[in-house]
VOGU-3710 file (C-alpha; in Angstrom, 3 decimals, decimal comma):
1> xxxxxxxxxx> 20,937/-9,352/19,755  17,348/-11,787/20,775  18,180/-14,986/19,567  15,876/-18,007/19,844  16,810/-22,082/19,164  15,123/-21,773/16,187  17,739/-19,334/14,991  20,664/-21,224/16,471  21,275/-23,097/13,630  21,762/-20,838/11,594
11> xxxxxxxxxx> 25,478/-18,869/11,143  25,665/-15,098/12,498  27,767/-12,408/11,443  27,971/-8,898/12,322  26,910/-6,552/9,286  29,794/-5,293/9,246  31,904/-8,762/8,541  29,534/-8,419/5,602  30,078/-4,890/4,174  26,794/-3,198/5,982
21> xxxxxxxxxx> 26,769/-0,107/8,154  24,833/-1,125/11,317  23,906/2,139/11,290  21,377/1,553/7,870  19,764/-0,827/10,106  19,448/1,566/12,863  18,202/3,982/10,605  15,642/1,098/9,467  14,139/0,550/12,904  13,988/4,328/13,566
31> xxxxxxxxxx> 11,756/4,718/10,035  9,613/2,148/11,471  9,121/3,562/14,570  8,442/6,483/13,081  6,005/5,591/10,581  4,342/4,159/13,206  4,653/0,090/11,322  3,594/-2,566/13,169  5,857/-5,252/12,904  6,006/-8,435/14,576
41> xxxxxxxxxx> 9,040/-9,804/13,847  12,382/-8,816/11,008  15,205/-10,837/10,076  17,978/-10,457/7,978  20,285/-12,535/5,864  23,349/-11,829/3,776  26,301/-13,842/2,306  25,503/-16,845/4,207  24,670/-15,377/7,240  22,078/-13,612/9,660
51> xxxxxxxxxx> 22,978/-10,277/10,151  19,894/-9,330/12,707  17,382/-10,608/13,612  14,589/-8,219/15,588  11,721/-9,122/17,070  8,817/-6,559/18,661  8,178/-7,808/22,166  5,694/-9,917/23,252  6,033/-11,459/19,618  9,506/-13,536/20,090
61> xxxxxxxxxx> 11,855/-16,238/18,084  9,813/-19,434/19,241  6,537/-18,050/18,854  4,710/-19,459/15,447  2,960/-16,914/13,845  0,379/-17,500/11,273  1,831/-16,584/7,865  -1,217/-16,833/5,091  -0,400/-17,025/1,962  3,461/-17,530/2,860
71> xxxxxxxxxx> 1,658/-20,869/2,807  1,534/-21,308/-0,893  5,160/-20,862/-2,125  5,996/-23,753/1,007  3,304/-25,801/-0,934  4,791/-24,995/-4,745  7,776/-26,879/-3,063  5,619/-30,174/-2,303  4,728/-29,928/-6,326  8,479/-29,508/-7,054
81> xxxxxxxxxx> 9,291/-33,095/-5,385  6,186/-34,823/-6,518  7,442/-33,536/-9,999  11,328/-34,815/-9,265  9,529/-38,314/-8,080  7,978/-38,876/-11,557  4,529/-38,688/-9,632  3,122/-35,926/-11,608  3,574/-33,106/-14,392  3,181/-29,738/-14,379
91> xxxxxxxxxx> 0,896/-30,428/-18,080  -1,493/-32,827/-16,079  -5,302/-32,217/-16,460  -6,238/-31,185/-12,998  -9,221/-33,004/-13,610  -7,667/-36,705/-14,221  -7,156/-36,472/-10,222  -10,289/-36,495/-9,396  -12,014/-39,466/-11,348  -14,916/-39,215/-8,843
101> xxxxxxxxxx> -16,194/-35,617/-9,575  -19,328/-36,276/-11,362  -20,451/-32,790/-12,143  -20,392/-30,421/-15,342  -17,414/-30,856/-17,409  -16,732/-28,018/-18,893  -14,379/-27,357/-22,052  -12,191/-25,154/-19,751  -12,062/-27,326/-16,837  -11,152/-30,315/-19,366
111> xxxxxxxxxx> -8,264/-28,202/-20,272  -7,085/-26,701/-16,422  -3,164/-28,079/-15,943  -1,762/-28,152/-13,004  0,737/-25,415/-14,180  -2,689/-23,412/-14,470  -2,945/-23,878/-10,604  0,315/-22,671/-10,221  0,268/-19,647/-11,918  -2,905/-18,800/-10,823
121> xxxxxxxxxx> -4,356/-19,225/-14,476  -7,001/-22,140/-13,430  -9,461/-20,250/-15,801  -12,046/-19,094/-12,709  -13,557/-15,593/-12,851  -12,663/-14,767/-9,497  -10,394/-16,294/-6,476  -11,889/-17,825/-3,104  -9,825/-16,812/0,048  -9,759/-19,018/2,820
131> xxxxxxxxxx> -11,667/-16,878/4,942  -14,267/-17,816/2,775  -13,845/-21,985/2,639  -13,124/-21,855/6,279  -16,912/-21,442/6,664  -17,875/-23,918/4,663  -18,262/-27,784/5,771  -18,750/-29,247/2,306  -15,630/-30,481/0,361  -13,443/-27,703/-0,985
141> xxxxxxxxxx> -12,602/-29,713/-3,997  -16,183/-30,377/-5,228  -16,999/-26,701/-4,757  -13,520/-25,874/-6,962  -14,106/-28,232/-9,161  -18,073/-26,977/-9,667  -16,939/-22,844/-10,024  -17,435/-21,174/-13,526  -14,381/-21,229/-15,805  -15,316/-18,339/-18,342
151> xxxxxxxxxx> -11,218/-18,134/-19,165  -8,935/-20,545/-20,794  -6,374/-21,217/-18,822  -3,520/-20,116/-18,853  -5,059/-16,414/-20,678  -6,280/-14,403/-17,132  -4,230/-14,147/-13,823  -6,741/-14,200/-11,197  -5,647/-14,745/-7,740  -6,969/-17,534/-6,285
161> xxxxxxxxxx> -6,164/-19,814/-2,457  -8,530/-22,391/-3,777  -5,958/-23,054/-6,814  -3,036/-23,691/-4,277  -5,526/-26,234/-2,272  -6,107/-28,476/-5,377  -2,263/-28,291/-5,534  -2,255/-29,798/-1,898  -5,103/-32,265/-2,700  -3,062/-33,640/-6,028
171> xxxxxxxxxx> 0,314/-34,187/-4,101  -2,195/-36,113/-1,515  -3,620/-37,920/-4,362  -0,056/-39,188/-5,518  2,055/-39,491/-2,230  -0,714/-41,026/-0,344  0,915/-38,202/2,571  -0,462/-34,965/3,545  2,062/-32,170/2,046  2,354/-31,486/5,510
181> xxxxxxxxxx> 4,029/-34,745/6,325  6,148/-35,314/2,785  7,690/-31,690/3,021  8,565/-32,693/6,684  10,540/-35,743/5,952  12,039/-34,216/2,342  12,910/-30,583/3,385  11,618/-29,350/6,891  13,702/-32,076/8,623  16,824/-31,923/6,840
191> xxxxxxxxxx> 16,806/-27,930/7,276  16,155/-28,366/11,531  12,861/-26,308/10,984  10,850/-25,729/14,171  8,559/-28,383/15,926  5,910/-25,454/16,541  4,948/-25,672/12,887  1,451/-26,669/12,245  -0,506/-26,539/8,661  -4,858/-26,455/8,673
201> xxxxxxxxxx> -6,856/-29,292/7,057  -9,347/-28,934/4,961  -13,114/-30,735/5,030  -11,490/-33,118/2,583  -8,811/-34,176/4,980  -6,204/-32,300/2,932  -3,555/-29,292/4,303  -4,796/-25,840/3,215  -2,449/-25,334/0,399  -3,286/-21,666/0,200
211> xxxxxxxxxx> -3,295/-20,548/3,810  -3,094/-21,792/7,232  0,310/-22,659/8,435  1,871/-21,299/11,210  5,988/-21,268/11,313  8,600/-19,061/13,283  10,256/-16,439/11,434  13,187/-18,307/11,092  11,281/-20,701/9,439  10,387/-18,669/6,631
221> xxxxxxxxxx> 13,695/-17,243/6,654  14,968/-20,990/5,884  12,484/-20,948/3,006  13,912/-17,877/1,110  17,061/-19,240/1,955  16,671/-22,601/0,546  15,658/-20,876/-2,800  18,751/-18,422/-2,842  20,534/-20,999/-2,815  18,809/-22,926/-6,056
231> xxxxxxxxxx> 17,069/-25,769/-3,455  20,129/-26,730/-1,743  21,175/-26,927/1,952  24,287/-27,824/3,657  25,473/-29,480/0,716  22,229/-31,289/0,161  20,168/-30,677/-2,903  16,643/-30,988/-1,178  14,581/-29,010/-3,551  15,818/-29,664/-7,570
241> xxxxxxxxxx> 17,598/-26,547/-8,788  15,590/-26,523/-12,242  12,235/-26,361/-9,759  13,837/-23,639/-7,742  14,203/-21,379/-11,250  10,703/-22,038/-12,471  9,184/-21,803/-9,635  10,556/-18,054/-9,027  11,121/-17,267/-12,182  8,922/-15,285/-14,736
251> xxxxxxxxxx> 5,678/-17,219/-15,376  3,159/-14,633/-15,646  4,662/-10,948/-16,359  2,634/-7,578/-15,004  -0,130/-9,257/-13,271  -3,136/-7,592/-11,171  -3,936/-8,622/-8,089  -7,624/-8,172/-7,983  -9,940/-6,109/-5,413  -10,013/-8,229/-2,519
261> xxxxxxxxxx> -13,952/-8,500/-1,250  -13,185/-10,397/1,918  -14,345/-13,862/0,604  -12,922/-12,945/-2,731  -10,060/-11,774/-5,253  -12,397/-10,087/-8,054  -10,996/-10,962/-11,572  -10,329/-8,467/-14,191  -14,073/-9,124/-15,611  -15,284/-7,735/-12,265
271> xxxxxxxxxx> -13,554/-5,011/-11,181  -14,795/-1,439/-11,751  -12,263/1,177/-12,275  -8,159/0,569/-11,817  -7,088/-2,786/-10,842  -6,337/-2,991/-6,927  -2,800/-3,498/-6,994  0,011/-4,352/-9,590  2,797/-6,560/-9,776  5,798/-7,248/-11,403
281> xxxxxxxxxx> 4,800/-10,969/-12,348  4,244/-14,344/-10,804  5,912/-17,639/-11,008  4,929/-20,672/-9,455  3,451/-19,990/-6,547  5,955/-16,867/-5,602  6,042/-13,234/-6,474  8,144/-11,571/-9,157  9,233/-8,233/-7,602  11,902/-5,396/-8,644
291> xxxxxxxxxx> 15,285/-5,722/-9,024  15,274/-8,955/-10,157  13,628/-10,204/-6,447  11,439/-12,865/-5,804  8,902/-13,232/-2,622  6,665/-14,954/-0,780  3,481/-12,581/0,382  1,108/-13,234/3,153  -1,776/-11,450/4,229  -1,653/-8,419/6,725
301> xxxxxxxxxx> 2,317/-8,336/6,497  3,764/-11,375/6,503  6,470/-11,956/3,680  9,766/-13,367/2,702  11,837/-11,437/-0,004  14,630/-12,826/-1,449  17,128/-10,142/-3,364  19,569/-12,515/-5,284  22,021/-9,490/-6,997  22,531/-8,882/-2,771
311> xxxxxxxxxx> 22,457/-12,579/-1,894  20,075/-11,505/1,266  16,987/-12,790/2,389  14,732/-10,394/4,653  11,632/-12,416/6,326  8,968/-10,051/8,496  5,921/-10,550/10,267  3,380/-8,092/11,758  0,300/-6,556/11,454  -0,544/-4,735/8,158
321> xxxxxxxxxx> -3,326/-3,656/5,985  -2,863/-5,380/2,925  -2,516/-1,851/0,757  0,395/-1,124/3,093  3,397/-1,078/1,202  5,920/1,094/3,318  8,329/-1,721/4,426  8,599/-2,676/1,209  9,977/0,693/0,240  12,605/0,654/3,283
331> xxxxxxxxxx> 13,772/-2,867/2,152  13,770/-1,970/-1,689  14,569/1,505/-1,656  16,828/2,116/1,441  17,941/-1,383/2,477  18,793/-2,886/-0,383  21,120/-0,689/-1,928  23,223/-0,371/1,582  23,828/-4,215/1,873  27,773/-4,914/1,196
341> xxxxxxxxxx> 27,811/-1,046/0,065  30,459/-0,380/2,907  30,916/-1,115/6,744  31,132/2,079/8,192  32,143/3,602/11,832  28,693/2,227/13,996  29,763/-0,582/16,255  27,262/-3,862/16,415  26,877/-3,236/19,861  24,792/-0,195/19,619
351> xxxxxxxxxx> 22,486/-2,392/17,067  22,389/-5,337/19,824  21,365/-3,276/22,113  18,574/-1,628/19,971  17,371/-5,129/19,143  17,108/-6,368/22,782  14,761/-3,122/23,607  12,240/-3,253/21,087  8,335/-3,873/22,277  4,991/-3,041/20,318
361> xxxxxxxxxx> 3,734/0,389/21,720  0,865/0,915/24,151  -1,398/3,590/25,013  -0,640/5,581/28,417  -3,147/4,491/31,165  -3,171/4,187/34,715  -1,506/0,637/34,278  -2,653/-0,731/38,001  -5,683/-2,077/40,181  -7,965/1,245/41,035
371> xxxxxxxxxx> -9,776/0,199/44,476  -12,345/3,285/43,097  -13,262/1,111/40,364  -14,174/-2,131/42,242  -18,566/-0,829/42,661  -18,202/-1,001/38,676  -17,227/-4,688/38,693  -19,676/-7,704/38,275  -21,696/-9,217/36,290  -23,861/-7,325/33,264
381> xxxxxxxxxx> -26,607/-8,796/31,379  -26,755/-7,513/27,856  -29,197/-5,765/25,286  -29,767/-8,022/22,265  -26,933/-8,169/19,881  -25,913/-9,440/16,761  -23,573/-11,245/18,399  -25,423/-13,829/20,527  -23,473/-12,109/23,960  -25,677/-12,899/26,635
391> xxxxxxxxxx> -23,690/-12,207/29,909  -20,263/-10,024/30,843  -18,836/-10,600/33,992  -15,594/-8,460/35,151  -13,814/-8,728/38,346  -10,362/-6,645/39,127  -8,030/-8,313/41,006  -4,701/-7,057/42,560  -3,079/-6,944/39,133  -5,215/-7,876/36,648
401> xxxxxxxxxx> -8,734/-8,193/35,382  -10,347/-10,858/34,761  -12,749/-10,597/31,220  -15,582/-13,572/30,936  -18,057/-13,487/28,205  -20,572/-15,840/28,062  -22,545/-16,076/24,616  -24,733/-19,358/22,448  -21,378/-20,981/22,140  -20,204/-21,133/25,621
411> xxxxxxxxxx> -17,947/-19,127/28,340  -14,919/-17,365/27,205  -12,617/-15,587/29,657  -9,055/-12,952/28,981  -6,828/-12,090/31,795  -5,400/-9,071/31,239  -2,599/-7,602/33,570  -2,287/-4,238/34,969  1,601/-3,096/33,636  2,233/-6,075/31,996
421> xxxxxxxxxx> 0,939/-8,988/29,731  -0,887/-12,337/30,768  -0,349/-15,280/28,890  -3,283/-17,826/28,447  -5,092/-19,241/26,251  -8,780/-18,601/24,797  -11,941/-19,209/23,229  -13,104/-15,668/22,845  -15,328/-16,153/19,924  -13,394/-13,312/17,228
431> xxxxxxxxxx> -13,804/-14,936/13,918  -15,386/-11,909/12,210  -12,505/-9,459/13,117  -9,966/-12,414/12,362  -9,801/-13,334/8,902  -12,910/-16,025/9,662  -10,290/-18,044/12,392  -11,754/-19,308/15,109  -9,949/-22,421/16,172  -11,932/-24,916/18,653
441> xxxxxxxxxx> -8,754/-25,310/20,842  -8,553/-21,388/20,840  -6,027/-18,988/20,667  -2,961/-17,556/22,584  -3,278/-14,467/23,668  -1,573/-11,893/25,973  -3,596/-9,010/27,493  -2,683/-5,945/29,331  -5,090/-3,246/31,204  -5,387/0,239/31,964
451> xxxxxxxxxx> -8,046/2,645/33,480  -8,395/5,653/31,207  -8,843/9,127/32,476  -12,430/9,488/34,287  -14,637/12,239/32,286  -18,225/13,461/32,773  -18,872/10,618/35,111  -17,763/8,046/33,101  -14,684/5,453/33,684  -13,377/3,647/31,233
461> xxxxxxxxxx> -11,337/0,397/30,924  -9,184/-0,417/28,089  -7,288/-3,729/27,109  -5,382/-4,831/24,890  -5,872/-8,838/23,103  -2,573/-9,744/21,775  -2,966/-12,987/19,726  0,451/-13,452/19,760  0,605/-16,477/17,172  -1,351/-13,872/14,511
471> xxxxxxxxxx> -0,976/-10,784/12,758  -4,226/-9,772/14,556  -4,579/-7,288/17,974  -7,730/-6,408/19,731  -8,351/-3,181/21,415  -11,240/-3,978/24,138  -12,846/-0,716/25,838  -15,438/-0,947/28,613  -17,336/2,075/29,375  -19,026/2,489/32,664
481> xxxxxxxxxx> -21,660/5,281/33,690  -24,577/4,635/36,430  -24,856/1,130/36,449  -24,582/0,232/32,285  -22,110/-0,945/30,348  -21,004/-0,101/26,387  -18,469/-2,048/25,385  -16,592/-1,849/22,012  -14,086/-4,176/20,527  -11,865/-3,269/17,318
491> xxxxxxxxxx> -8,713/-5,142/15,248  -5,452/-3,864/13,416  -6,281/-5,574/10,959  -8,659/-7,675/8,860  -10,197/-8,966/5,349  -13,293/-7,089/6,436  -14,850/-5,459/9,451  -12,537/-3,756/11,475  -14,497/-3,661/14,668  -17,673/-5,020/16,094
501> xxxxxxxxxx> -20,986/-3,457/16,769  -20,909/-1,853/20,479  -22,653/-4,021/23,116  -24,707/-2,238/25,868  -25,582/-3,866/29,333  -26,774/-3,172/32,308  -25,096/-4,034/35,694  -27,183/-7,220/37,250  -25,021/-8,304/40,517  -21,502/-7,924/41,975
511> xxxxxxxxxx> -19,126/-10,724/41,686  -18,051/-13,138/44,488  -14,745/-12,550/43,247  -14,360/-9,044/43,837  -16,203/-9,592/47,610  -13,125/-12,213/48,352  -11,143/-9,761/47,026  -12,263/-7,288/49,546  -13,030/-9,515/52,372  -10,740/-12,278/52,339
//
C-alpha cells in the first residue's frame, strides 16, 4: 500500500483486523474506475486505524492539494479555542470587532453574532465566494461589513465564504495571531500535521477563513479524526469536547445550498425555480449529512466525512463538478454499511497491490518526439484575443516539448514530456479556468504530450497541465495546418468557464532551439 511521512504517524491495520472485506474496497476502486471519477487522492479510517490509503498517480501522500472550503470547518476550530480562552462568545455582535467601520449601521448588522457567521445566518441576501474577493484589492471586511442584510439573522441559511473570513479576522482581532499561526501551535503541532501546509491572506492581512489552504490528505484525515474523537488526540484534549458537539452537531436543520453563480451563492430570495442542492443541516462550520454523519465539503471534490455509528473517517480529493455526488453514494450507500460487517476470504495483498498501480487515465497518442513534426515548430504570432496572448513559441525536443506563451503579463513556459510527466513550476496565466487562482509565485504542474492521429492535412498536438497541488487539469490542443495555428485550452473543472476562447496564429519564424536540435 503508497504510504507517505505524512501518513507515518498514523497506526495501520489491515481491513480485515477491523471486520472489512478488502474485497468492498476493491469493489470501490473498480466503481470508480468505472464511472469514470476523478479522484485525486482516498483514505480510509476505522477503529483507530487507517485501513487504505489510495492515491491516483501523479497526485501522491506529500503533495498539498488545495482543499476550498475544507478550509472553513479547520477555521470553526480557531473559534472553538478563542471561545475555551475566554477571548470571545459565540453571542458577540460581529460588529463590536470592528470599532473602526464607519459606514451604515444597519438594524440587522447591529444584531449579526458571531454564531450567525457560523451557521451561515449573517443575515446577507446572497454569499461571496472567494473567487470573487480574490479579485478584489480593497479590504474584504469593509466590503462584508457594507453588503445588504435584508434577513435577521439567524432566520435564512445562505451560504456564504465571506462569513467564515470575518470568523478569521475576529480570532485575529483577539489573539493578536493569524488563525494560521494559533491553530499551528494549539492543534496542527501537537497532531504532527505536515510542513507543506499553507493558508491565503487576505487584503486585510488576515488568513482566508473560507478558502485557500492547502494540506495533504492526511491532513484532513487528522481533522475528521480529531472530531471523532470529541477534540482529543493521543490523550490530549486539544479541541474542547463541548466545541467538538456544537460545532458538528445540528445548528441549522434542511438547509439549501443556493445556485452557485461563480462569484456567488444566490439566497433563497434569488433563486428561480428548485433550490440547487439540499442538505441535511449545518452546524458550525461543518455539514450535517445522513446517518447521523458529519463533513467537511470543499469545492470540486474535496471532503472529509466522518461516520461516527462506524467510527471511520474517509478524506478524498480530486477533481469534481460540484453537482457530482457519486462518491458520496459509494461511501454512504456501499461503503458504509460493509465497514466491521465481516472480514471475508480477499487477502490485503491483492488490495496493496491495487493501491500501488493506480494513475489518472490518459488519452492514447503517439507518446514520443515525431522528427515529421519538427517544420511545424517555432514561433507564432497571434490574432487578437481576449486574452492579451501575443506570441506562442513551441520547440520539440528529444522527449518533450517545450510550451512558451508570452502575453501583457510576461513569458510563461510548460514542459511537457513525451510518455511521461515533467515536473516544474509555472506562471501560465489560468485564473479564469481556475476558480480566479493565479498565484504570483505560480503553480506546480506536470505535463505530458502526444501527437494525435494526422487527418485532412492537419497534425495535432495534445497536452495535458496537471496542477498537481489543485483539483484543476488542463487539456492543451495545438492544431497545425499550412503554416497557422488554433489552439484551444479546456479544465475538469471550474466555478465558471470551462474552457477558453480558441487562439489562432500564424507561423512567424522557426526556433533556434529546434535548429540545435537538428544541427548540434
Amino acid at each position: 500500500m503508497k504510504t507517505g511521512n505524512m501518513t507515518q504517524d498514523l497506526p495501520r491495520a489491515t481491513p480485515q483486523s477491523r471486520g472489512t472485506d478488502p474485497a468492498i474496497l476493491l469493489g470501490l476502486l473498480d466503481d470508480i474506475e468505472r464511472q469514470g471519477i476523478e479522484m485525486h487522492s482516498l483514505l480510509i479510517w476505522q477503529d483507530g486505524a487507517l485501513i487504505a490509503d489510495a492515491y491516483w498517480a501523479p497526485y501522491a501522500a506529500a503533495r498539498p492539494h488545495m482543499m476550498h472550503s475544507v478550509t472553513k470547518s479547520f477555521t470553526s476550530m480557531a473559534v472553538g479555542l478563542a471561545v475555551a480562552d475566554g477571548l470571545l462568545s459565540v453571542d458577540d455582535a460581529v460588529v463590536s470587532f470592528f470599532p473602526g467601520f464607519s459606514g451604515p449601521m444597519e438594524t440587522n448588522l447591529r444584531a449579526m453574532k458571531v454564531r450567525h457567521l457560523l451557521t451561515m445566518t449573517s443575515g446577507h441576501a446572497r454569499g461571496i465566494s472567494g473567487g470573487s474577493w480574490r479579485r478584489m484589492r480593497s479590504s474584504w471586511i469593509e466590503d462584508f461589513l457594507h453588503q445588504p442584510t435584508p434577513f435577521t439573522p439567524g432566520d435564512v441559511f445562505v451560504y456564504d465564504s465571506a462569513a467564515s473570513y470575518m470568523l478569521s479576522a475576529i480570532v485575529q482581532q483577539v489573539t493578536g495571531r493569524q488563525i494560521h499561526d494559533y491553530l499551528s501551535e494549539r492543534i496542527f503541532g501537537p497532531m504532527g500535521m505536515s510542513a507543506a501546509m499553507t493558508w491565503d491572506v487576505g487584503t486585510d492581512g488576515v488568513n482566508t477563513g473560507g478558502n485557500g489552504l492547502s494540506c495533504t490528505s492526511a491532513d484532513m484525515l487528522k481533522l475528521g479524526i480529531l472530531h471523532l474523537q470529541d477534540g482529543a488526540w493521543q490523550g490530549r484534549q486539544l479541541l474542547p469536547r463541548k466545541w467538538v458537539r456544537e460545532a458538528t452537531g445540528m445548528q441549522m436543520r434542511d438547509v439549501v445550498l443556493g445556485v452557485f453563480t461563480g462569484d456567488h451563492y444566490l439566497g433563497p430570495n434569488e433563486v428561480d425555480g428548485p433550490p440547487a442542492t439540499r442538505r441535511e443541516g449545518y452546524g458550525y462550520q461543518w455539514w450535517r449529512g445522513p446517518h447521523e454523519s458529519f463533513s467537511a465539503n470543499g469545492l470540486f471534490g474535496q471532503y472529509c466525512i466522518v461516520l461516527p455509528n462506524e467510527k471511520a473517517v474517509v478524506a478524498f480529493t480530486g477533481g469534481l463538478d460540484d453537482s457530482d455526488r457519486r462518491v458520496h453514494a459509494l461511501i454512504y450507500e456501499g461503503l458504509r454499511p460493509a465497514l466491521g460487517a465481516g472480514a471475508g476470504r480477499q487477502t490485503a495483498e491483492t488490495l496493496k497491490a491495487r493501491l500501488a498501480g493506480l494513475r489518472l487515465k490518459t488519452r492514447p497518442g503517439i507518446a514520443r518526439s515525431d522528427p515529421a513534426a519538427d517544420a511545424l515548430c517555432g514561433l507564432y504570432e497571434m490574432m487578437p484575443n481576449d486574452q492579451a496572448v501575443e506570441r506562442v513559441l513551441i520547440a520539440q525536443e528529444t522527449s518533450a516539448v517545450r510550451f512558451v506563451l508570452c502575453d501583457a503579463g510576461g513569458t510563461h513556459e510548460v514542459i511537457a514530456g513525451f510518455g511521461c510527466f515533467l515536473e516544474t513550476v509555472t506562471t501560465m496565466p489560468g485564473a479564469r479556468l481556475h476558480h480566479s487562482y493565479q498565484p504570483e509565485a505560480g503553480l506546480r504542474v506536470l505535463a505530458c504530450a502526444r501527437w494525435l492521429s494526422a487527418t485532412a492535412g492537419e497534425r495535432v498536438l495534445e497536452m495535458d497541465w496537471i496542477f498537481v497541488e489543485t483539483a484543476f487539469r488542463d487539456t492543451v490542443r495545438l492544431y497545425f495546418r499550412d503554416g497557422e495555428l488554433r489552439l484551444t485550452r479546456q479544465v475538469n473543472v471550474n466555478s465558471s468557464e470551462l474552457a477558453l476562447s480558441d487562439l489562432a496564429g500564424r507561423l512567424a519564424a522557426r526556433t533556434a532551439i529546434t535548429r540545435e536540435k537538428e544541427h548540434g
